[in-house]
N, C-alpha and C positions, 0 to 999 in steps of 0.2 A: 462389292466393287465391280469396276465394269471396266473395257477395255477403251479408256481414256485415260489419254497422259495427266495427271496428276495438273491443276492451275499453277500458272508462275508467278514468281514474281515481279508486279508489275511497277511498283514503287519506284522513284529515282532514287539512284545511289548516292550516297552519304559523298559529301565535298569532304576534301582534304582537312585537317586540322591546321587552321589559319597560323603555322607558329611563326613564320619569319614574322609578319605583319607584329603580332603580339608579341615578342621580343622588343621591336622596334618602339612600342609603345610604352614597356614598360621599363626600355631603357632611359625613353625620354621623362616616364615619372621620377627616377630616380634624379637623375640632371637638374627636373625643376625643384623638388624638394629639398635636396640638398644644398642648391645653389641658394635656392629662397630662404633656405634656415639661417645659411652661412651668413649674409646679407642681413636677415633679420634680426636676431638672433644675439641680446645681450651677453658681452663677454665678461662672462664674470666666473665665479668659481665652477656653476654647473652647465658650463656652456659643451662640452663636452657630451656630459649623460643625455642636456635634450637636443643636440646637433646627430646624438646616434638614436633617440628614439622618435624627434619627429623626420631625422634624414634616410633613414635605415629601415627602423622597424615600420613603421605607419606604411609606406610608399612600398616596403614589403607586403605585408599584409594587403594593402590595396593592388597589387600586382597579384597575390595570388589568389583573391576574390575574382579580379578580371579573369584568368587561366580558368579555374573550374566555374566559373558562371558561363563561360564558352563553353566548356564540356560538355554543361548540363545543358546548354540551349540548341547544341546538337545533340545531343541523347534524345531530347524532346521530338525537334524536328524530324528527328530519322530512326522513330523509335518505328514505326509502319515499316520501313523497309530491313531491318532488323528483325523482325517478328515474321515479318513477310517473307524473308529470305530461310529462315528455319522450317516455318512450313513447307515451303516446296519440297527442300530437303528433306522433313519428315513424312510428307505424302508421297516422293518419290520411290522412299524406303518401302513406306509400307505398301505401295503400289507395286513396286518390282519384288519383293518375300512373296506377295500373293501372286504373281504371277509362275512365280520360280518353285511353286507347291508341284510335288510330283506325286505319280499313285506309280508305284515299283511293280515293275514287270518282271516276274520267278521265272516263270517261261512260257512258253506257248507254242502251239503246232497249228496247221493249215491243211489243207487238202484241196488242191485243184487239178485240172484234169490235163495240167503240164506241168508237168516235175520241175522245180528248181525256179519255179518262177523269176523270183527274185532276179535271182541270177540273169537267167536268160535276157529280162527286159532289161538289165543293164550291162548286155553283150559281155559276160565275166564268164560265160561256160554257153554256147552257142548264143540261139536268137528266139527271140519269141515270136510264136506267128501271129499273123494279124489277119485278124476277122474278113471275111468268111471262112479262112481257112485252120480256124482254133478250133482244136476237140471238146465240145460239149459236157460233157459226161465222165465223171468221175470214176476212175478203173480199181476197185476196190481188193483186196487181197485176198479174201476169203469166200469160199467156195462152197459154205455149207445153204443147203436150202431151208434151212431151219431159221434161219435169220432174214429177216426185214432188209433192205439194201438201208435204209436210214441205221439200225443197227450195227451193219460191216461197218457204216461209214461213221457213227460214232463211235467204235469199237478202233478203229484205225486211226482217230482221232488224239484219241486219248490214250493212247498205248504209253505214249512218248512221256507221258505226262504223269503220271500216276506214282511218280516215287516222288514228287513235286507237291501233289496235294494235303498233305496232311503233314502241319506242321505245328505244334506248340502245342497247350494244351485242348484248344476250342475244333470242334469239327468245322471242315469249311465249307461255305455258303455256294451255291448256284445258283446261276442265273442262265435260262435257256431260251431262247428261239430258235423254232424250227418253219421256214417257212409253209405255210397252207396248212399245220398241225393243229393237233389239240393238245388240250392238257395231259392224253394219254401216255404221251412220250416221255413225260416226269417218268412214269413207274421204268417205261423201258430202259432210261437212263440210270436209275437207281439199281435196276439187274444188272447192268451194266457196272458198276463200282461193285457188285458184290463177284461178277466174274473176275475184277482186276485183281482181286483179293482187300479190297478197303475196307475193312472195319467199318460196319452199321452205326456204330458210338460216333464214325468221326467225320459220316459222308456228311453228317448237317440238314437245312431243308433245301428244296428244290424251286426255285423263283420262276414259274413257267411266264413268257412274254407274252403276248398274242400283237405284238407290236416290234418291229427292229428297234432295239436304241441307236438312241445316235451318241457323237462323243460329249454330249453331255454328260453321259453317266460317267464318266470320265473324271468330271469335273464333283460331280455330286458326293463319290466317292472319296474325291480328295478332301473335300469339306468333311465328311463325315469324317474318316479315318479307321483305322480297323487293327484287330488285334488277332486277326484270326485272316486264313485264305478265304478269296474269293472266285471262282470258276465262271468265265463265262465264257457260253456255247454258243454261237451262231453257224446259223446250218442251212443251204436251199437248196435244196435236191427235184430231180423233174418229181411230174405226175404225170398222169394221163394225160391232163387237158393241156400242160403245159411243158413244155420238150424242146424249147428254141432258146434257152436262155445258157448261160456259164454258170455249172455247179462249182460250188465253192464250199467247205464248212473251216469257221475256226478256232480255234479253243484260246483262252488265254486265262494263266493265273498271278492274279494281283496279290502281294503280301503285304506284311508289315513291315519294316526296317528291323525290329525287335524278332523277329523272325529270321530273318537272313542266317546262311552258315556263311565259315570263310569259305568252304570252295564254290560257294554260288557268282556266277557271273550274272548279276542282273540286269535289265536295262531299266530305264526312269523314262516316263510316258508325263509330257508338264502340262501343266495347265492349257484348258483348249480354248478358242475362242470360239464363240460364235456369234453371225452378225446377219442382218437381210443387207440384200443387194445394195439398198441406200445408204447404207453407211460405211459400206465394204470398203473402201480406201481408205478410210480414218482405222477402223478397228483392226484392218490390216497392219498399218502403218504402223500403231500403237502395239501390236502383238510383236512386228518384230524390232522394235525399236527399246522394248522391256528387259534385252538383253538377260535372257534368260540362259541362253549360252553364247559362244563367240558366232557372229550372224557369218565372218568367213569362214568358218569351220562348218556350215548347213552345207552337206554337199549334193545333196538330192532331193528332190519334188515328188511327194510321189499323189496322184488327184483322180479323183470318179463325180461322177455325175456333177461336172461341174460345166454352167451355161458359156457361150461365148464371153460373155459382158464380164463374167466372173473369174474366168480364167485370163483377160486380159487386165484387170485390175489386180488380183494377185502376182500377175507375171511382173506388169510394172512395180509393186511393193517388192519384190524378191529383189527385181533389180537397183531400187530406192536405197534398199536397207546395207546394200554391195555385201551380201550373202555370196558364197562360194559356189551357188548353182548357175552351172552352166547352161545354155540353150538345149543342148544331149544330154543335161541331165533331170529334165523333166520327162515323169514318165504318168501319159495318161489310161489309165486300165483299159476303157473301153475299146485304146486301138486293139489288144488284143483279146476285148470278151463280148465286142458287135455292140452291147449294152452295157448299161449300169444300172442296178438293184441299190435297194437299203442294204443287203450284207455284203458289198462289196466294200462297201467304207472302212471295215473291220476285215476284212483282206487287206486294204492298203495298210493298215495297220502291223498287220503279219509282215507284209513287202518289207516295208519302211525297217521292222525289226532285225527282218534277215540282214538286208545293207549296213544294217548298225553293228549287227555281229561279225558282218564279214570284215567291217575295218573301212566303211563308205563315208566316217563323218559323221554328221548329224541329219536325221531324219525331218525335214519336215510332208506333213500329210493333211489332206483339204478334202472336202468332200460337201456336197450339196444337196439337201431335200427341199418339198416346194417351200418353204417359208424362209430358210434357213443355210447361210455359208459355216462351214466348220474350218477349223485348220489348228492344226497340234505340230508336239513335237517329240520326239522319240532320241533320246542318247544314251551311251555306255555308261558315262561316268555322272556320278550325284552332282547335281550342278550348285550343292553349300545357299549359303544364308547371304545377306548384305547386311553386313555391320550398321547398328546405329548411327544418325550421327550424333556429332558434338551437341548436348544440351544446353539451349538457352531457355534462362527461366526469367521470364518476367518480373516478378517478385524482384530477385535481387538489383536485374537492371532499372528497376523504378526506385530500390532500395539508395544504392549507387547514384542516380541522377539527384535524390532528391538530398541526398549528405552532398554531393558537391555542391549543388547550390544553398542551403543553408549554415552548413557549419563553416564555411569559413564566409560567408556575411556576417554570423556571430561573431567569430573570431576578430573581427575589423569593427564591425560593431565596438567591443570589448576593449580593444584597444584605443579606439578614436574616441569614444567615450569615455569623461572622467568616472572615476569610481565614484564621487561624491555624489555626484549626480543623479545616480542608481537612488541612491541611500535618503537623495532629500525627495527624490521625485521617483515612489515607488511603481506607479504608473505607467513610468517610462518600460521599466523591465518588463512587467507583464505585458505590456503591448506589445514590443517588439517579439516577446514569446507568441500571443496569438497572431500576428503578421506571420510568422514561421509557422506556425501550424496547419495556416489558411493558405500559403502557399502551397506549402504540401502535401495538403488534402486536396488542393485543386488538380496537380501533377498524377497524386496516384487514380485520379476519379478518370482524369481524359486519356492517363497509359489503361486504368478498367476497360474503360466502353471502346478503345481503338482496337483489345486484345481481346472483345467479342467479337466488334463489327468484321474486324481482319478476318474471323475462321469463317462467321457467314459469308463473305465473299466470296473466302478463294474454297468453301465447302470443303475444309481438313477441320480437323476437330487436334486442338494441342491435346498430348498425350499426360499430360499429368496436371 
């Protein structure tokens, strides 16, 4: 699926069912038939039985031929907009479940080189400073000269986190980026889980990156699904060559629902979008318009490496969607990190988290590389499923149209017709039988190919 609103219904809508008109018509059958009978109509001993079966029953049955040949000749006419009108409804469904797919946030920890971020950039416990004048460099807790400064700072990372990791029966998986590293830093990570005291059976394997993800994976992992935790590390610490940037590292562990205890407070990380610049207003528009939580309850923006053109077409969708973010409550990282990296995207992620815990509403987070806009959402509570709709099945309503138009033709048939007649002229029955069959072999052939051509259109496929 993709971040397009689901095709509508474009059909015109079904006209009223004509009944005054039809009343009026078939009050006038009765008037003429009976009048005409009465009139005609030798009085003799059985003037009676045929003044009530040709003034009554006939002019009956021909009234209620006229009723359900109506029925059926709008069933016909507006069976497209009927059909049409389910689909939307059932593309919508399954457009907005997919959308509303979450990968559950256990927990997760941050390390930057201003305490309480969160906080501060949304003036809740002092102020964040803003570039030139933000601390670079992460102040690390530990003192021994036996460790690696990337070690303290994994080590300080994952403190928080380590009664978190190992849940159910399957060890769980990592995934690591460490910027300018190699794959060396697996083992140091893996020293790492045996100083926390984790059981070698349950640390799992080690996914080393040589590339930042972006929130695709996000996405990837929601489709896959999982039975077991997931660990992922992203980490930029200086080097030699390179000293002018904001260190940042974050950790976050993804579960399963079947996982969860009662006293876990998790949060729900939904489905993310991603789009290039040219299509960024629609894909925007469609992500918040999915109603994947209430768009007034989003109370905070939180965005990195995002270009002019792009922060001004999300700003406008924010405001489109009449989401709860205020103009103060958009917060851009790079005012207080001078720049924005690939792992800053996954600090906003941490940001966005914190606000979520603290009681800020709904998270939404944006972030941009050269190809590519991102933008997600992060809440406290599971945002549940969208009920089916109501089932229309074709089948029946072709079933239904085509009994109202033949059986009571028969019926009136049956009646207006003598019985002898059948009897001297057997031809007659059988014909009137293939006229009936060939009607409604014609009926269910054009409701067939309408209840193809309909899904190639509007590109939903009916579900059964």
């Amino acid at each position: 699926m993709k971040w397009t609103i689901p095709a509508k219904n474009n059909y015109r809508e079904p006209s009223k069912f004509p009944y005054k008109p039809l009343l009026i018509i078939i009050a006038l059958i009765f008037i003429f038939f009976i009048g005409y009978n009465i009139l005609t109509l030798p009085q003799d001993k059985n003037f009676k039985e045929q003044l009530f079966h040709n003034g009554i029953i006939i002019p009956m049955m021909i009234s209620f031929f006229i009723w359900t040949f109506t029925a059926s000749a709008l069933r016909i006419f507006f069976f497209d907009y009927h059909f049409s009108e389910y689909l939307t409804r059932y593309g919508m469904y399954e457009w907005k479940n997919w959308a509303i797919e979450t990968l559950i946030l256990l927990n997760y920890s941050s390390i930057t080189p201003v305490p309480d971020l969160a906080l501060k950039m949304q003036k809740l416990e002092g102020e964040a400073p803003i570039s030139p004048n933000t601390p670079l460099i992460i102040k690390t807790s530990s003192d021994s000269v036996d460790e690696s400064r990337l070690q303290k700072v994994m080590a300080q990372l994952l403190e928080p986190l380590k009664d978190s990791l190992v849940r159910g029966y399957y060890p769980f998986n990592t995934w690591l980026y460490v910027k300018g590293a190699d794959e060396s830093v697996c083992s140091e990570l893996r020293n790492l889980f045996e100083i926390l005291g984790l059981d070698k059976s349950r640390t799992g394997e080690i996914h080393f990156m040589d590339k930042c993800p972006d929130y695709g994976l996000i996405n990837k992992w929601i489709d896959e699904g999982t039975w077991q935790n997931r660990l992922l590390v992203v980490i930029e610490l200086h080097d030699e060559e390179h000293k002018d940037f904001f260190e940042n590292a974050s950790a976050f562990i993804f579960t399963a629902d079947e996982l969860l205890k009662n006293d876990d407070a998790p949060l729900y990380v939904l489905r993310t979008m991603d789009s290039n610049l040219y299509h960024l207003d629609k894909s925007g528009s469609a992500y918040l318009s999915a109603q994947q939580v209430q768009n007034e309850k989003i109370k905070r923006f939180w965005s990195s490496s995002l270009d002019k053109q792009a922060k001004f077409i999300l700003f406008s969708e924010i405001d489109n969607a009449k989401t709860g973010v205020m103009a103060d409550s958009r917060y851009e990282l790079e005012l207080v990190t001078g720049q924005s990296t690939d792992v800053q995207q996954w600090l906003i992620l941490a940001l966005a988290a914190d606000a979520a815990k603290y009681g800020q509403g709904h998270q939404l987070i944006a972030s941009s590389d050269s190809q590519k806009t991102h933008m997600g959402l992060v809440t406290t509570k599971y945002p549940g499923r969208w009920g089916e709709p109501y089932m229309f099945d074709p089948a029946l309503y072709t079933l239904f149209t085509v009994g109202f138009l033949i059986c009571p033709a028969a019926i009136l048939l049956l009646t207006v017709i003598p019985e002898k007649a059948f009897s001297e002229m057997p031809i007659l029955g059988w014909g009137l039988l293939f006229v009936g069959v060939v009607i409604g072999a014609c009926i269910v052939s054009l409701f067939n190919s309408r209840f193809k051509n309909i899904q190639i259109e509007m590109g939903i496929n009916y579900p059964r």
